[in-house]
Z-matrix of the N, CA and C atoms (Angstrom, degrees):
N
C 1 1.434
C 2 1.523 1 108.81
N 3 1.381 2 108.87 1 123.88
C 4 1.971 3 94.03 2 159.83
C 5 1.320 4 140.81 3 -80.31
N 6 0.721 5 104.26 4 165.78
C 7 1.714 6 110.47 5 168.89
C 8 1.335 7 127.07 6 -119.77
N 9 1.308 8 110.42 7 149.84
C 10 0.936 9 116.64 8 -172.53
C 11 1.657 10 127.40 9 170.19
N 12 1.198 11 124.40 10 143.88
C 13 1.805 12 111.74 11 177.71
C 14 0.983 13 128.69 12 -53.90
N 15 1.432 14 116.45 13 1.58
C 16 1.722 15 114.53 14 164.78
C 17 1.369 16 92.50 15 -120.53
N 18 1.558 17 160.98 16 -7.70
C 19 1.259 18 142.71 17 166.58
C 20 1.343 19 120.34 18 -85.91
N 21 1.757 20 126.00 19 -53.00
C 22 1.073 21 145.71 20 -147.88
C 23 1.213 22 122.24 21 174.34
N 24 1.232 23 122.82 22 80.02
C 25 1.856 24 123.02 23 159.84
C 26 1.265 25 135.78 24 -37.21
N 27 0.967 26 159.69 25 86.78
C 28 1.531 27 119.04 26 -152.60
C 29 1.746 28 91.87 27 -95.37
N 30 1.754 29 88.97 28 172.07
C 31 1.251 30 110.89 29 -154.08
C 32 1.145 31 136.61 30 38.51
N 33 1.546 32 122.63 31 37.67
C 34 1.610 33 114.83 32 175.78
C 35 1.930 34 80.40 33 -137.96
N 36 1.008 35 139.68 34 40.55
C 37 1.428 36 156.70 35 126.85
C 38 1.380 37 131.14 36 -105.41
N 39 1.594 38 105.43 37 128.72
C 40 1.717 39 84.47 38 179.69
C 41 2.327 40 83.91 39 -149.23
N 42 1.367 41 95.51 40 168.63
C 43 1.245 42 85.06 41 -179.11
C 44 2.170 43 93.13 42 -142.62
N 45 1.603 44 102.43 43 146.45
C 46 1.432 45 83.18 44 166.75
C 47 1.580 46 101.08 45 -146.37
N 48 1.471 47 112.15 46 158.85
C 49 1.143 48 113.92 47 -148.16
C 50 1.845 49 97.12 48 -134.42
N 51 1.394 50 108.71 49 136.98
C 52 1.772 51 114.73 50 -178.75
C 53 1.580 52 91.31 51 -110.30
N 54 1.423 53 104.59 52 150.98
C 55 1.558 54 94.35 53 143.54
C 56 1.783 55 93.06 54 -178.93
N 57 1.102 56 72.87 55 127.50
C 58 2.243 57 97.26 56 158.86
C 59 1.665 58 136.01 57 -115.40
N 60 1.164 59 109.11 58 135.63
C 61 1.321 60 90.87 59 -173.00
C 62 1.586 61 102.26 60 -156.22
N 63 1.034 62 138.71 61 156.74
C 64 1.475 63 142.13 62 166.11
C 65 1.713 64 128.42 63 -143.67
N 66 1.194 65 132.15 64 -173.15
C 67 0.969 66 126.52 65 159.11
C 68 1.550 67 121.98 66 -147.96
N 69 1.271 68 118.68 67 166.38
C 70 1.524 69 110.30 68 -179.76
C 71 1.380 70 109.67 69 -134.24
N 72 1.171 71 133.36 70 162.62
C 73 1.587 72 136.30 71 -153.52
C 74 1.674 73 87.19 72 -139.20
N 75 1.322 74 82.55 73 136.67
C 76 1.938 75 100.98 74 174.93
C 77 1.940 76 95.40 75 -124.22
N 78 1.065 77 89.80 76 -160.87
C 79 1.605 78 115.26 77 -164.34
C 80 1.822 79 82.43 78 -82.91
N 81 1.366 80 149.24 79 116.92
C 82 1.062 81 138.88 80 178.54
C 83 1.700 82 151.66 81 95.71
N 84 1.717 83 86.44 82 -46.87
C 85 1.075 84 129.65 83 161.15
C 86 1.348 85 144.17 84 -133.87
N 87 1.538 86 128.94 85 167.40
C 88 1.322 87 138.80 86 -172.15
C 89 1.276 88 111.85 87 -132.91
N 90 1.516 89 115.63 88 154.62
C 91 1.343 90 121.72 89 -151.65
C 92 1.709 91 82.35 90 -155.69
N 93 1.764 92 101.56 91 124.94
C 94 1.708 93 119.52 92 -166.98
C 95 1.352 94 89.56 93 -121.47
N 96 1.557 95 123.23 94 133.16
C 97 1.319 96 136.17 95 125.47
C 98 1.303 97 138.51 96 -105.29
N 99 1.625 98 124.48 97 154.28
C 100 1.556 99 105.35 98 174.81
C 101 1.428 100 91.11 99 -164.33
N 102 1.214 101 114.02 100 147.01
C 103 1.401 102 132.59 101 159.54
C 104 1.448 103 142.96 102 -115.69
N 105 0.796 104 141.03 103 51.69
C 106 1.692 105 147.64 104 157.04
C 107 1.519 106 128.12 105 -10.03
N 108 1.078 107 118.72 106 142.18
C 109 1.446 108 118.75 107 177.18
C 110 1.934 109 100.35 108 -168.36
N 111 1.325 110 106.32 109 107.88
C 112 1.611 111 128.21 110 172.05
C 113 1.623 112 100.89 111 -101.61
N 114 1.699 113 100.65 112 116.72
C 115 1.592 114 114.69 113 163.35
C 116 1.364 115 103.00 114 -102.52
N 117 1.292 116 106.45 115 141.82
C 118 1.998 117 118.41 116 174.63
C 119 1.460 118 102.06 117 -115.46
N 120 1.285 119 112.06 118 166.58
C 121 0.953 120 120.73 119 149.54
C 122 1.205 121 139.46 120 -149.28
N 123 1.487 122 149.08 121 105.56
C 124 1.177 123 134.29 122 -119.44
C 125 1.110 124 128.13 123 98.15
N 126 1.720 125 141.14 124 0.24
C 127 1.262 126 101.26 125 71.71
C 128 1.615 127 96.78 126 -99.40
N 129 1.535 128 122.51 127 154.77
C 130 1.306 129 109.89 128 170.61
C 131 1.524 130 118.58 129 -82.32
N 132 1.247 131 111.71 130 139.21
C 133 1.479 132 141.28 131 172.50
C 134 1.420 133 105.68 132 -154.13
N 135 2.015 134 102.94 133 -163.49
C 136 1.047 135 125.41 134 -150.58
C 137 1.171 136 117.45 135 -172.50
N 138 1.291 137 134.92 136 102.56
C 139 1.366 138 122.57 137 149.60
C 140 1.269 139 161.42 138 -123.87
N 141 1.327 140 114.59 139 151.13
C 142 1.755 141 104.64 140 -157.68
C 143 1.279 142 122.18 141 -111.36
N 144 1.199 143 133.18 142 141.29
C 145 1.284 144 132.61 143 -149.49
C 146 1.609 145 113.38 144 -145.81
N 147 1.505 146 138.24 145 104.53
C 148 1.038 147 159.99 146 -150.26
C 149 1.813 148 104.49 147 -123.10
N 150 1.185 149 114.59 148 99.75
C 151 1.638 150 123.78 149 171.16
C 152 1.280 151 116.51 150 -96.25
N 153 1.645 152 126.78 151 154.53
C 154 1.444 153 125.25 152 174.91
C 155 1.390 154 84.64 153 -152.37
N 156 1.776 155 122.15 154 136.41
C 157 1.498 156 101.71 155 152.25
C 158 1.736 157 84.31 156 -137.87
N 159 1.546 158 96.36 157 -175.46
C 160 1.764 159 108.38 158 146.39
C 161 1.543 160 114.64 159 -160.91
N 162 1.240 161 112.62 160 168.30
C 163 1.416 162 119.19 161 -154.47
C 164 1.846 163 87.90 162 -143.55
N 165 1.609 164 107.00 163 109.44
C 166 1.018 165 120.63 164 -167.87
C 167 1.870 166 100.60 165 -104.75
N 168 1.316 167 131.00 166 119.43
C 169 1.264 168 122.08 167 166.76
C 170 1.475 169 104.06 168 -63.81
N 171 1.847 170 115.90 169 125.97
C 172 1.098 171 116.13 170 150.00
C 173 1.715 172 113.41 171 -137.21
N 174 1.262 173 133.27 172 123.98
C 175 1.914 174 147.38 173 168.45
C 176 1.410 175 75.34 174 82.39
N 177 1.541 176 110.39 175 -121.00
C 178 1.706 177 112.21 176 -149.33
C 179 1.602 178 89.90 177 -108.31
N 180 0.695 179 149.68 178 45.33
C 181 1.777 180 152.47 179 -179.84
C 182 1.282 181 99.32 180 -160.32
N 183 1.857 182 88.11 181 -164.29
C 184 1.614 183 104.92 182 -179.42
C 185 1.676 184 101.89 183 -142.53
N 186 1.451 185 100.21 184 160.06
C 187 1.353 186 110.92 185 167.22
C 188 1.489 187 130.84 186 -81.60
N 189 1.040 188 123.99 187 117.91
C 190 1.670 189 112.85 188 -171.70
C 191 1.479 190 129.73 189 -89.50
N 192 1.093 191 128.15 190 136.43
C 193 1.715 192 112.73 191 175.67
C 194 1.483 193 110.56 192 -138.49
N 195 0.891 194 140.81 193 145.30
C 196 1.626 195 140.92 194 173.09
C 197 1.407 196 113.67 195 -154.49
N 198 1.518 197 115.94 196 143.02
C 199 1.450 198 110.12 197 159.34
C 200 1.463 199 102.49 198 -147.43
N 201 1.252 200 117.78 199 143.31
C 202 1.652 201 127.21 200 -176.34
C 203 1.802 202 108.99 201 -131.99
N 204 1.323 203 108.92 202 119.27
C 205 1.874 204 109.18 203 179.81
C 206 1.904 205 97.29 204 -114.19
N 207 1.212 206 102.36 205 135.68
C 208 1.138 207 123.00 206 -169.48
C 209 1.843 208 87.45 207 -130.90
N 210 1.564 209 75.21 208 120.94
C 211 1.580 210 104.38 209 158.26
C 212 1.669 211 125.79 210 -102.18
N 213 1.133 212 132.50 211 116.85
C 214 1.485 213 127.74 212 -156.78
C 215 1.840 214 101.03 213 -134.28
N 216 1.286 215 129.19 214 92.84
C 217 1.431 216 164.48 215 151.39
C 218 1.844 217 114.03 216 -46.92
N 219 1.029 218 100.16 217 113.02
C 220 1.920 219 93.40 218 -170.69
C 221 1.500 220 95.74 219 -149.69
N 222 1.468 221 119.81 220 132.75
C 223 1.527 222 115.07 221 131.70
C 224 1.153 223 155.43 222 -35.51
N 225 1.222 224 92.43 223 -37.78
C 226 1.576 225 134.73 224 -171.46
C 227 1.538 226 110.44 225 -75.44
N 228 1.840 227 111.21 226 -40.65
C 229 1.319 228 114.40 227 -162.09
C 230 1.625 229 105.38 228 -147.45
N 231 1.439 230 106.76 229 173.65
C 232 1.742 231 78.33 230 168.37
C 233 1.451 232 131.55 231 -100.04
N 234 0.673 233 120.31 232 -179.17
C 235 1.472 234 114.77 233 -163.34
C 236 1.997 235 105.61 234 -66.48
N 237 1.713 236 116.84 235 158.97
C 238 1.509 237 117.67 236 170.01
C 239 1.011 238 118.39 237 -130.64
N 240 0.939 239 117.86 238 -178.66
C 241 1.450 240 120.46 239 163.93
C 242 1.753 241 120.28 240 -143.42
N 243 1.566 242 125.48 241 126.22
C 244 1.445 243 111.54 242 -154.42
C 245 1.578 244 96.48 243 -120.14
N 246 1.608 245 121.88 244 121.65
C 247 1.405 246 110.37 245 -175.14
C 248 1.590 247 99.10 246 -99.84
N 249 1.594 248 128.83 247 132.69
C 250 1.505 249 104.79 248 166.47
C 251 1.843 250 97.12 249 -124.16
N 252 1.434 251 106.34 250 154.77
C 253 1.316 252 94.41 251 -179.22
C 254 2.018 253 86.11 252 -138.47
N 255 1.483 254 88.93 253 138.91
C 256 1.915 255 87.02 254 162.36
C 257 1.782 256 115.25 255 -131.95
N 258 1.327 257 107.59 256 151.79
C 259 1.540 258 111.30 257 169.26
C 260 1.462 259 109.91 258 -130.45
N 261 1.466 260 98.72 259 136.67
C 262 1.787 261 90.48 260 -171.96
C 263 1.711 262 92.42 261 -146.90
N 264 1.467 263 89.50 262 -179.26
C 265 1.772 264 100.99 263 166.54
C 266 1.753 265 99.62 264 -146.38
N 267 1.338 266 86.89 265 150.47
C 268 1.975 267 92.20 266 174.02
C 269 1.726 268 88.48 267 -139.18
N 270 1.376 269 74.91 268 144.38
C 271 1.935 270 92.85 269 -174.31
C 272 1.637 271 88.96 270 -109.38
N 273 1.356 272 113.67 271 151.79
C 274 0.955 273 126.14 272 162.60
C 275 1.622 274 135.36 273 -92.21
N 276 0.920 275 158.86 274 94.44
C 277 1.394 276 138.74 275 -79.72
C 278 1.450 277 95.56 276 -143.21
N 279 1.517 278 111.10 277 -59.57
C 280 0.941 279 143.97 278 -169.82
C 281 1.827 280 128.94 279 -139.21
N 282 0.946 281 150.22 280 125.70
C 283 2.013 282 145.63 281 -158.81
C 284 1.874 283 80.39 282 -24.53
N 285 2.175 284 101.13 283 -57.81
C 286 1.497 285 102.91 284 -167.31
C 287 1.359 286 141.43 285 -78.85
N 288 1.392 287 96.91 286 -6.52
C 289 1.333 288 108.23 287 -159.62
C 290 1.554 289 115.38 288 -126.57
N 291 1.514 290 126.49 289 129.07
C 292 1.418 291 121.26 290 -173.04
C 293 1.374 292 111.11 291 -135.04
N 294 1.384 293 136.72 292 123.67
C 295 1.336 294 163.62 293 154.20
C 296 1.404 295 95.84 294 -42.20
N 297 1.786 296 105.47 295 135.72
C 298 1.699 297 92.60 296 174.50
C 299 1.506 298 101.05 297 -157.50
N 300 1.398 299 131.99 298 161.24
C 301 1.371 300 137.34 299 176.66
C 302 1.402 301 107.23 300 -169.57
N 303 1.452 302 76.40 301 128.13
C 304 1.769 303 94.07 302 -176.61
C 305 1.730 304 117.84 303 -125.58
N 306 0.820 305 114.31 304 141.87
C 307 1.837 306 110.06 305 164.88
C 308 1.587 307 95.31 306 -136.30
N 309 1.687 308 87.13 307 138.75
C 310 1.314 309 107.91 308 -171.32
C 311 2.008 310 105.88 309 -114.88
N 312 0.802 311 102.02 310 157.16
C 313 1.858 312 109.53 311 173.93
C 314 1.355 313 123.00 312 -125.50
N 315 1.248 314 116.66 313 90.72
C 316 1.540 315 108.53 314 -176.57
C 317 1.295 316 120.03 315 -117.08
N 318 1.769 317 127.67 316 134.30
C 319 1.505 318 139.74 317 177.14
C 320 1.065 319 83.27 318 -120.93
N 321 1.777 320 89.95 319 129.03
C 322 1.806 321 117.10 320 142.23
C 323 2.139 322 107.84 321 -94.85
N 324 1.044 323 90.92 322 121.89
C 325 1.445 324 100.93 323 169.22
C 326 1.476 325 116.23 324 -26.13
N 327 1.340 326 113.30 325 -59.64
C 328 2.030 327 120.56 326 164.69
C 329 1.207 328 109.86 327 -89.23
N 330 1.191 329 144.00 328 63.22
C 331 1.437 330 142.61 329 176.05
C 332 1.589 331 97.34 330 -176.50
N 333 1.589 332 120.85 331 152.86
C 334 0.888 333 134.08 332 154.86
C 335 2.262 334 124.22 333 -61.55
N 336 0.732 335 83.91 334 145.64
C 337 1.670 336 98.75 335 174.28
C 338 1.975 337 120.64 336 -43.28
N 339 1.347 338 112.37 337 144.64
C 340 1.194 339 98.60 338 -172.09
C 341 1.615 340 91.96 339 -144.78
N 342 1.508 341 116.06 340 167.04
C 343 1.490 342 117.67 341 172.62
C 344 1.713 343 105.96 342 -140.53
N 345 1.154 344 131.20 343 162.95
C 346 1.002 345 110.63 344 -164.86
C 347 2.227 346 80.19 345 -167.79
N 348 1.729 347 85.85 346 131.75
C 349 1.912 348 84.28 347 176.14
C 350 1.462 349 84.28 348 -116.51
N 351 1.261 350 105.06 349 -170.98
C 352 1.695 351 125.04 350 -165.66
C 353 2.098 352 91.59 351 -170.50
N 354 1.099 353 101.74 352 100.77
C 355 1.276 354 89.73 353 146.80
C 356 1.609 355 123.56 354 -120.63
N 357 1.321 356 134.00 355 151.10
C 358 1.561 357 132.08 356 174.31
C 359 1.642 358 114.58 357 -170.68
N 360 1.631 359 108.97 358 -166.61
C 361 0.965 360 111.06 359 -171.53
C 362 1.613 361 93.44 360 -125.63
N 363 1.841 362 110.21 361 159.58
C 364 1.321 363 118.12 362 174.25
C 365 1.680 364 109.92 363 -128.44
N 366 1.377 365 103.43 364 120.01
C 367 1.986 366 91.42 365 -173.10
C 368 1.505 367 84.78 366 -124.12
N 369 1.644 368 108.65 367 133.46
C 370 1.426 369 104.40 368 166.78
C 371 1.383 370 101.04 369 -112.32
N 372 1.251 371 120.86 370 151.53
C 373 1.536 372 151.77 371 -164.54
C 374 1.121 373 91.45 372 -86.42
């Protein structure tokens, strides 16, 4: 990598990062939180990051839900705001193996809207 006053200074950047999150299990279902927060510096900003999901047992899988809003604070730029939300299902296939499909929805505050599916398989070894 180079360096240099237009690539990379070193040491006059630093970045630090929080984050908590847990979950709790009911009779069926699960219920996800998490919270994030990245300080920069160089250019200074900030960002904040707010999670919700749940994972509903339904037949041999589960039901999926999530939404995460990111707040993003800059000198540099003006401030955004990023909403993403997903709903999915994963089948359980096999003890190892799970079938899954998701579509996701994401707005950036300065940008137009986007959607995005994912379907696949997961085999753990």
């Amino acid at each position: 990598m180079r360096t240099g006053q237009a690539v990379v200074t070193p040491g006059l950047s630093r970045q630090a990062s929080y984050f908590a999150g847990g979950n709790y299990r009911f009779d069926g279902w699960n219920v996800y939180a998490a919270y994030n927060v990245a300080l920069g510096v160089l250019p200074q900003g900030s960002a904040r990051t707010g999670q919700l999901g749940v994972s509903v047992a339904a037949g041999s899988g589960n039901i999926l839900a999530s939404w995460a809003r990111t707040r993003n604070a800059s000198d540099a730029a003006p401030d955004s705001r990023r909403d993403t939300g997903a709903f999915g299902y994963n089948y359980s296939a096999s003890p190892r193996t799970e079938l899954y499909a998701v579509l996701q929805l994401d707005r950036l505050s300065t940008a137009n809207r986007a959607r995005t599916c994912a379907l696949g398989m997961r085999h753990q070894f």
